[in-house]
C-alpha positions as CSV (number, residue, x, y, z in Angstrom):
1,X,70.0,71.1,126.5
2,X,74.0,71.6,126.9
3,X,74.0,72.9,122.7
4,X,71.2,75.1,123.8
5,X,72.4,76.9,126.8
6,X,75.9,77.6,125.2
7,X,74.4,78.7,122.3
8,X,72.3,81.2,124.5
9,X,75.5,82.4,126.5
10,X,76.9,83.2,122.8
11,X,73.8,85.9,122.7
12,X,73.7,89.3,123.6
13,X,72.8,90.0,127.3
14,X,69.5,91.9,127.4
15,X,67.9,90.3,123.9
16,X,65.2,88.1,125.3
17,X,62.2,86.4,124.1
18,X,58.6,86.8,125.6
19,X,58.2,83.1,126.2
20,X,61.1,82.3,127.9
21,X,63.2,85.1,128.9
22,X,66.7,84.0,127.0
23,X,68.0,85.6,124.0
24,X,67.1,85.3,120.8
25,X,67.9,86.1,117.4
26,X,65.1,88.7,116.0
27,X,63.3,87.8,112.7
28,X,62.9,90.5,110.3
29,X,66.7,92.0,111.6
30,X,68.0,92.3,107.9
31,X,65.4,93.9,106.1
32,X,65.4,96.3,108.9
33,X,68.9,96.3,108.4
34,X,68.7,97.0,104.8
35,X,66.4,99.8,104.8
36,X,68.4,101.8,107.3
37,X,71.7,101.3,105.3
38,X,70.5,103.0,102.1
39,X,70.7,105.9,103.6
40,X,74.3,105.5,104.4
41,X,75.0,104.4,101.3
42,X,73.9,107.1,99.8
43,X,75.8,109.8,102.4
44,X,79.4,107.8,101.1
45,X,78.0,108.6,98.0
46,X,78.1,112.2,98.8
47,X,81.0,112.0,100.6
48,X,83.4,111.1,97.8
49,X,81.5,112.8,94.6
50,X,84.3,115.7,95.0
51,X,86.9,113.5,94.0
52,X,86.0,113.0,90.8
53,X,84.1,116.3,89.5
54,X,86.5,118.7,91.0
55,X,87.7,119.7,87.7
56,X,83.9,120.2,86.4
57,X,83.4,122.1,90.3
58,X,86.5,124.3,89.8
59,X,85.3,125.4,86.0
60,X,81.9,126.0,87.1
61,X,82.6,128.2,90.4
62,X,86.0,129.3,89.6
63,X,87.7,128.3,92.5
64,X,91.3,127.0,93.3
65,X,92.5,123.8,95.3
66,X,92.1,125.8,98.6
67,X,88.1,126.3,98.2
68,X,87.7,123.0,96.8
69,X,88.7,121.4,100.3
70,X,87.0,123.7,102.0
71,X,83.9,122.9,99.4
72,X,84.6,119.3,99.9
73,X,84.9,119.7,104.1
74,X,81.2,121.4,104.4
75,X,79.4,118.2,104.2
76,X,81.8,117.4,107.2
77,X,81.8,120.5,109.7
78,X,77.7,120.3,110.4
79,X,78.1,116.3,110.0
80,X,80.7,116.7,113.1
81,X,79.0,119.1,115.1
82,X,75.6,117.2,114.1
83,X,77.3,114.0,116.5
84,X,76.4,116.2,119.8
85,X,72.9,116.3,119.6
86,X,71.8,113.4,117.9
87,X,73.5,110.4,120.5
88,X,71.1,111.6,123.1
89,X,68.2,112.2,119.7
90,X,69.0,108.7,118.9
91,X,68.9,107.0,122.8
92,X,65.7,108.5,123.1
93,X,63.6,109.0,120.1
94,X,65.0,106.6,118.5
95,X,66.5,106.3,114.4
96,X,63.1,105.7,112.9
97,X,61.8,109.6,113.0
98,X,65.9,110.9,113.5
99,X,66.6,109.6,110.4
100,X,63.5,110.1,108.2
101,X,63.7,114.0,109.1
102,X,67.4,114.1,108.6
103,X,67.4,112.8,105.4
104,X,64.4,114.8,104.2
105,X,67.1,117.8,104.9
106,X,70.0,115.4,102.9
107,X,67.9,115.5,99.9
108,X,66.9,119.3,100.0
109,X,70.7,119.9,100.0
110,X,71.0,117.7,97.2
111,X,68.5,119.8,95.4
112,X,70.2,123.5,96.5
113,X,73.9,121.6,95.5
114,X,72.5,120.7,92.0
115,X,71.2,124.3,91.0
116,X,73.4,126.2,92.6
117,X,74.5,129.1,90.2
118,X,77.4,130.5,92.5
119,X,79.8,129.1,94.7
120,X,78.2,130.2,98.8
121,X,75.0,128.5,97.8
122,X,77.0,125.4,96.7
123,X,78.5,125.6,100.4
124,X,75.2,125.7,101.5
125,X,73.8,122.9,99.8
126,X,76.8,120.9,100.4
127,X,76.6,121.4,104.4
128,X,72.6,120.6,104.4
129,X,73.6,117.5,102.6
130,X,76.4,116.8,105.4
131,X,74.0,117.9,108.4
132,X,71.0,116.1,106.9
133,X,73.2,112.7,106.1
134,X,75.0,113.1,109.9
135,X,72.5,110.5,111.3
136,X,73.0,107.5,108.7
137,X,76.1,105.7,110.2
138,X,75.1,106.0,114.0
139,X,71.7,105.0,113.3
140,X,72.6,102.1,111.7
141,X,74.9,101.5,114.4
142,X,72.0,101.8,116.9
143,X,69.5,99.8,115.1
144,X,72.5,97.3,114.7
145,X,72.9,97.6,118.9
146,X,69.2,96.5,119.0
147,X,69.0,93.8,116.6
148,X,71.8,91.7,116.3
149,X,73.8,90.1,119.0
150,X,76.6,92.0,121.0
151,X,79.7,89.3,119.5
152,X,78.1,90.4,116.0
153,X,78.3,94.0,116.1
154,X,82.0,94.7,115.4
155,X,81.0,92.3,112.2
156,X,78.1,94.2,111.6
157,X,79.5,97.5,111.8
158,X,82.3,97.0,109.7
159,X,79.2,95.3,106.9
160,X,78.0,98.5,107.1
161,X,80.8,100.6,106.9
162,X,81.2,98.2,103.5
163,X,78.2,98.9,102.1
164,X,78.5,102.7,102.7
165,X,81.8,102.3,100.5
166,X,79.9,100.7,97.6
167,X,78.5,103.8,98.0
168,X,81.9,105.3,97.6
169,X,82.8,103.1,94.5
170,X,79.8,104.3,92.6
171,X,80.8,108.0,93.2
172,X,84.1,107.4,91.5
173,X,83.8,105.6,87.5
174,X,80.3,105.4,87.5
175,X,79.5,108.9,89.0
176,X,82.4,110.1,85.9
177,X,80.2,108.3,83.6
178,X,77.0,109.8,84.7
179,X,78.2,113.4,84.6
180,X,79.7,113.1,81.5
181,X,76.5,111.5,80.2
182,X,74.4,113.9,81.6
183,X,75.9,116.9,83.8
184,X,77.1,116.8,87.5
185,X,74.2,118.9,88.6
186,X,71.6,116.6,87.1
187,X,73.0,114.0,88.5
188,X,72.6,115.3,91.8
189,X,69.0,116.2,91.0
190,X,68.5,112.2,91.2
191,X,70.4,112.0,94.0
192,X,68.4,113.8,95.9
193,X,64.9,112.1,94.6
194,X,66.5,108.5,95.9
195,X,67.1,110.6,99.5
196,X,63.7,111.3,99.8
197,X,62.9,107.5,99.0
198,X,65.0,106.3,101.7
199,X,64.0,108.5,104.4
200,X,60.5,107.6,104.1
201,X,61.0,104.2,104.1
202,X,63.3,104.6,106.8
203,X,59.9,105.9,108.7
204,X,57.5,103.8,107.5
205,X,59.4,100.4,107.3
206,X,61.8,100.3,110.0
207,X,61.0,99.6,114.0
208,X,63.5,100.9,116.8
209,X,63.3,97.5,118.4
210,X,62.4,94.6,117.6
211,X,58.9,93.7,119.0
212,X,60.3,91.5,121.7
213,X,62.4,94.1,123.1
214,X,60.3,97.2,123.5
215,X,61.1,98.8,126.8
216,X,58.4,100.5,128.5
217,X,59.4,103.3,127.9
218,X,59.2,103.0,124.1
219,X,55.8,101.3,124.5
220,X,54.0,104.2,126.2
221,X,51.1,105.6,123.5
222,X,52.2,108.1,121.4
223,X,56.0,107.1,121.4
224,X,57.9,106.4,118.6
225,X,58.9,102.3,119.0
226,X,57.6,101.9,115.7
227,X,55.6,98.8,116.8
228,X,52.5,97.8,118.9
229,X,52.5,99.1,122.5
230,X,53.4,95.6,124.0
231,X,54.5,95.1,127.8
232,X,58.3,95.8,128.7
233,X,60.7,92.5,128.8
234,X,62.2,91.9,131.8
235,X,65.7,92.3,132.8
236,X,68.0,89.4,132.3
237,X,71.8,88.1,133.4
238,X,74.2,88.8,131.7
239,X,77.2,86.6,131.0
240,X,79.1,88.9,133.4
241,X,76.5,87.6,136.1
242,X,75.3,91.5,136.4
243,X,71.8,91.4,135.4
244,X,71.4,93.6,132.2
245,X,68.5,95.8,131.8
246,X,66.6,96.3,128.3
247,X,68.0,99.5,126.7
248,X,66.6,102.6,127.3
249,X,64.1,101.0,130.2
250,X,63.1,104.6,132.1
251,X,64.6,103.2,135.3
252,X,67.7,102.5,134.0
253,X,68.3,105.3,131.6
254,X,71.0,108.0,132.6
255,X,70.3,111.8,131.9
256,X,72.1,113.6,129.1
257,X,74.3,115.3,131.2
258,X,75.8,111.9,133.1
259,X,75.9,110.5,130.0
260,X,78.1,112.8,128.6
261,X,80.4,113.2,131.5
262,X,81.1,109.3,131.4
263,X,81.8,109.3,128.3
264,X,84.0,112.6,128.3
265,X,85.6,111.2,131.6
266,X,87.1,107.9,129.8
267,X,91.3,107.8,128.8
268,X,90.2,105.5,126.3
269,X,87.5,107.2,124.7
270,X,90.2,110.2,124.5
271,X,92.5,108.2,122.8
272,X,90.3,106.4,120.5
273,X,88.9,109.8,119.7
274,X,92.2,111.1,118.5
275,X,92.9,107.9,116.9
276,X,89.7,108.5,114.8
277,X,90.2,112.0,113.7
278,X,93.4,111.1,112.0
279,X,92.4,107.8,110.5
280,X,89.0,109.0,109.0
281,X,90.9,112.3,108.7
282,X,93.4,110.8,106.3
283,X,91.5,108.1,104.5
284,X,88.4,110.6,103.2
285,X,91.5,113.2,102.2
286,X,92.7,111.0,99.5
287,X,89.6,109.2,99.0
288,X,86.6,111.6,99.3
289,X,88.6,114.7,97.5
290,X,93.0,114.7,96.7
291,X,93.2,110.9,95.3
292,X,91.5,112.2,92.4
293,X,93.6,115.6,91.5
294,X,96.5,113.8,92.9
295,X,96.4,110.9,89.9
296,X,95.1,113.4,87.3
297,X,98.3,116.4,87.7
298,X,101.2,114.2,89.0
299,X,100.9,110.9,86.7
300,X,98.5,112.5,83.9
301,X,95.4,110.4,84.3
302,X,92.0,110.9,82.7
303,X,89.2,111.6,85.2
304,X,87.7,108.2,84.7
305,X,90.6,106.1,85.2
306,X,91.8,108.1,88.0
307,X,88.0,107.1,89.3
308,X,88.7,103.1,88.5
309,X,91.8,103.6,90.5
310,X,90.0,105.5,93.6
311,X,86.9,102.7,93.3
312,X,89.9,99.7,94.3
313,X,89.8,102.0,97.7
314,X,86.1,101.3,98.0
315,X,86.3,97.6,96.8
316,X,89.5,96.9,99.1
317,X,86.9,98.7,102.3
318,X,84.1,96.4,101.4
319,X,86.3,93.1,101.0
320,X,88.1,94.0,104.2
321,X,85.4,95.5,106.6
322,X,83.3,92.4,107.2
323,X,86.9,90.2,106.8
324,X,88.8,91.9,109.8
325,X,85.2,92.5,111.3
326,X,84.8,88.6,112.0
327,X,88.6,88.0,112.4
328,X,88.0,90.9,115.7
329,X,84.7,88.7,116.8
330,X,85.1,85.7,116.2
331,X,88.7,84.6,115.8
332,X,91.4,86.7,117.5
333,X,88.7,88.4,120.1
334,X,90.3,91.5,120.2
335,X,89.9,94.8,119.1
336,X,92.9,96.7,119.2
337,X,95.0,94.0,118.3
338,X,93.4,93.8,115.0
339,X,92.9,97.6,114.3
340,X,97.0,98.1,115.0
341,X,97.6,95.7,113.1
342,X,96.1,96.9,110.2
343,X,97.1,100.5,110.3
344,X,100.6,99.6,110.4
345,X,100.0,98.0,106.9
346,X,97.8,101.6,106.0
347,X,100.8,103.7,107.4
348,X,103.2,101.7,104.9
349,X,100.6,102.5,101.6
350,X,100.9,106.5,103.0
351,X,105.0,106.2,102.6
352,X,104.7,104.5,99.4
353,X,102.6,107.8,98.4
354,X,104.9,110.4,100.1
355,X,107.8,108.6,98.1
356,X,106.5,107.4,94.7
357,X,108.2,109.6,92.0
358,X,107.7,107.6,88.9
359,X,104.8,105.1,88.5
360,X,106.6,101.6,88.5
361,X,103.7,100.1,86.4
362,X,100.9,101.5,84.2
363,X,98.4,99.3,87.0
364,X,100.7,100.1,90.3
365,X,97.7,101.8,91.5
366,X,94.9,99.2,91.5
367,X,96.8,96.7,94.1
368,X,97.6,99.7,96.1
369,X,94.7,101.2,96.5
370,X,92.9,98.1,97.6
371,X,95.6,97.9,100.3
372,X,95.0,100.6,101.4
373,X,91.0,99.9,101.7
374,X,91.5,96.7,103.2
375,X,93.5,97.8,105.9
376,X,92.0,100.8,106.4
377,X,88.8,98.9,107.1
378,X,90.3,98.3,110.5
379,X,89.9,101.6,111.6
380,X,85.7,101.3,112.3
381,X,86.8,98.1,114.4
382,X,87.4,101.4,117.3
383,X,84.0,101.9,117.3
384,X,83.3,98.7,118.7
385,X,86.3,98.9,120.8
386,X,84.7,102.0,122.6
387,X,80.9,100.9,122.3
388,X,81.9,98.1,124.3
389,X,83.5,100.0,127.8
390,X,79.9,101.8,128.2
391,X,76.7,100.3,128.7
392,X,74.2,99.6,125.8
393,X,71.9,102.5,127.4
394,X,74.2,105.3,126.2
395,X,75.6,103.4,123.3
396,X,74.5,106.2,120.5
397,X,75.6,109.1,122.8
398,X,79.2,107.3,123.1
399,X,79.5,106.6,119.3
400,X,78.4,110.1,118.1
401,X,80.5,111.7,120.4
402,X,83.3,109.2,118.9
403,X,82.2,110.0,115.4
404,X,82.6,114.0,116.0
405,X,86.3,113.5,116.2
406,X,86.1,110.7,112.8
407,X,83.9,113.6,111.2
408,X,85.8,116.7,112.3
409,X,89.1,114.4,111.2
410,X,87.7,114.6,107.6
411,X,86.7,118.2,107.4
412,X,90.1,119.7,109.1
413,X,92.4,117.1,107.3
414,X,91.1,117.7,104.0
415,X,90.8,121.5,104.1
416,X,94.4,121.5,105.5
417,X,95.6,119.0,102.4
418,X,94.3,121.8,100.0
419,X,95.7,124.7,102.2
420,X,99.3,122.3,101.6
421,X,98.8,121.9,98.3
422,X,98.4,125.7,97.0
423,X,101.4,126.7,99.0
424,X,103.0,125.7,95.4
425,X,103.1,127.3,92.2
426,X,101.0,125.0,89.6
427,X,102.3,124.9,86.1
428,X,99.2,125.4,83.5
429,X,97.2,124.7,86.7
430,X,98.7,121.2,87.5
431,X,100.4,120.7,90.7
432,X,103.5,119.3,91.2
433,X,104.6,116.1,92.6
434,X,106.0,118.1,95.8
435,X,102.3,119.6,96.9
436,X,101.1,116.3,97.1
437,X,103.9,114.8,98.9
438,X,103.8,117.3,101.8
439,X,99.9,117.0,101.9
440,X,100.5,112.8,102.3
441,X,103.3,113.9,104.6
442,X,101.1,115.6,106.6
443,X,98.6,112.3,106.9
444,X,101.6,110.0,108.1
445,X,103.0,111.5,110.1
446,X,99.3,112.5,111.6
447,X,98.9,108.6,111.6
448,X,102.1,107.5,113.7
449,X,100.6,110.1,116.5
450,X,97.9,108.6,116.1
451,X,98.0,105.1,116.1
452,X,100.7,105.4,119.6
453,X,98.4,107.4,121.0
454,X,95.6,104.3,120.6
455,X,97.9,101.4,121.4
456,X,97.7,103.1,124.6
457,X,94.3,102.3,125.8
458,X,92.6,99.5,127.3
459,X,90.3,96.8,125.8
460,X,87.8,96.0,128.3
461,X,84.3,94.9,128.0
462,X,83.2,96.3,131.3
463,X,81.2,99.6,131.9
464,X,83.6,101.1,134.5
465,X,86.9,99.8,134.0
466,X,88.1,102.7,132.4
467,X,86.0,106.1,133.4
468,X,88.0,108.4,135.5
């Protein structure tokens, strides 16, 4: 009886079961799980493909370093500005439709990138592709919030964040291979074929909730639960001793507008925002897009090892996500401890490449790049920092609004990397060792702001603590 209740008190507050009323663990979570993630998989995918084929992009539409970040930073700007409307899209219509009609948009993109014959449709292509793929992370993130148990979601999150850079790894060597096999453009011809896939699945396989856990508003007809209209759960305490309703029950839902000014109103989210723009901001530069010509014109790298060499970024993510995830949950039960902690070690990697002159060994960059994956890994840890000072009801519309700033990070930081890097003169066009130090400048000393900005905020778990 004991083993029971405490395993019960380990549960999230609100995940109940129809017999009994305690929480439960929901059967079916990982498939659900699954089919919601391959369509974030495939928007890392996206993400990074510049990286690679910006030689092949800068042949084919004649542009310099300049236009290939902004090129590069149009999947981000609609992505960012994408975050406003889809928290409250996501709270109340839920991920199932959101991200089946989004994706549908992802692939078309895909399609207009791949045959583009001049360089304005390409940004058009490449921003449907960013707008359509905007909804992949937070719906996962919501379907996560629904499914798994609250001292699982920093874990979970960071899973996903790891699976989206598998994502990542196969748009660097593999994605060389396949446009070398067969072209970049028909390459993204497939791409967008395997969008389509997901988003229907996502619409025809995936429930909001699971059946348990319908609230009534979700189980009126015609709504989109994606299950059987089933009566609404009941409320149930929470380990706080504050009873904690079933999300999105009608009676306990706020409007968009109070939403948004509790979120807007909290220090912390501020300062978890800024914290954001210049992590994601930094890692996606030299991932997603300058890693690449970075390794090709200052050491003299071939585009597919330079790709080997960006993939230890993506395998050092996926090995360290789900690590530092659990270490957050499970063992040091904090979040901010363990995101500081590893951004001090991802500040260090981003002086080693402001200062590295001469490459010490032909392999330096495999061990380095994986450092700088792992502990930069830590940074999605914030979003279950701030998805944990707000109440589950508004939990999309707080980490959309969070992932603006990540998003917006990545467009502005990359586009201003390029603008840094053709302020010098290339040589046969290769750029010297200088244009990319004061771009990695740039990101390090971006990251010290940021990072002191961040240890200022609080860790709470409570709704109110924080919102001014």
């Amino acid at each position: 009886m004991s083993a029971a209740m405490s395993d019960a008190g380990r549960r999230a507050p609100g995940v109940i079961t129809p017999e009994n009323g305690t929480p439960a663990v929901h059967a079916g979570r990982w498939g659900v799980f699954a089919i919601v993630i391959s369509l974030y998989f495939l928007s890392y995918f996206f993400r990074c493909s510049t990286a690679v084929i910006a030689p092949d992009l800068g042949r084919d539409f004649g542009i310099g370093p300049e236009a290939l970040g902004l090129l590069s930073s149009m999947y981000f700007y609609p992505f960012a500005l994408a975050q406003f409307p889809l928290g409250p899209a996501l709270d109340r219509v839920g991920p199932r439709t959101v991200g089946c009609v989004m994706g549908l948009l992802a692939a078309a993109g895909a399609m207009i990138f791949a045959i583009a014959p001049t360089f304005p449709l390409a940004l058009l292509g490449r921003g449907l592709i960013g707008l359509g793929v905007s909804v992949a992370y937070m719906g996962t993130l919501k379907i996560i919030a629904h499914w798994f148990e609250r001292d699982e979601f920093a874990m979970m999150s960071a899973l996903a964040m790891a699976i989206g850079n598998i994502g990542a790894l196969t748009a660097t060597a593999p994605l060389a291979l396949a446009a070398g096999l067969m072209g970049w453009r028909a390459t993204f011809v497939v791409l967008g074929v395997l969008t389509v896939l997901s988003a229907l699945a996502i619409r025809y396989r995936v429930r909001n909730y699971p059946p348990d856990r319908i609230p009534e508003s979700a189980a009126m007809p015609g709504s989109d639960s994606g299950a059987e209209s089933t009566p609404a759960p009941r409320a149930v305490p929470s380990r706080t001793g504050n009873e904690s309703p079933v999300p999105g029950a009608a009676d306990n839902r706020p409007t968009v507008g109070d939403a948004f000014r509790r979120v807007l109103g909290s220090r912390t989210f501020w300062g978890v925002a800024v914290f954001e723009f210049f992590w994601f901001g930094s890692f996606i530069g030299i991932q997603g897009l300058w890693g690449g010509p970075y390794l090709m014109d200052v050491f003299g790298f071939t585009s597919a090892r330079a790709g080997a060499m960006l993939g230890m970024i993506a395998i050092g993510f996926i090995v360290g996500g789900p690590v530092l995830g659990r270490l957050s949950d499970r063992v040091f039960h904090t979040r901010k401890g363990v995101v500081i902690g590893g951004m001090a070690v991802y500040v260090m990697v981003l002086a080693v490449l402001v200062t590295l002159r001469r490459l010490p060994h032909p392999g330096f960059f495999y061990p380095l790049f994986f450092l700088f994956g792992f502990a930069g890994s830590s940074g999605i840890i914030g979003y279950a920092h701030i998805k944990e000072v707000f109440p589950l009801s508004i939990s999309a519309t707080v980490m959309t609004n969070i992932n603006f700033f990540a998003i917006a990070g990545a467009a502005v930081v990359q586009h201003l990397m390029g603008f840094i890097i053709e302020r010098f003169e290339p040589t046969a066009g290769v750029y010297p060792f200088a244009a990319y130090r004061a771009a990695f400048l740039f990101c390090l000393v971006g990251m010290i702001i940021a990072v002191g900005v961040y240890s200022r905020t609080r860790e709470t778990g409570t709704a109110t603590s924080d919102v001014s």
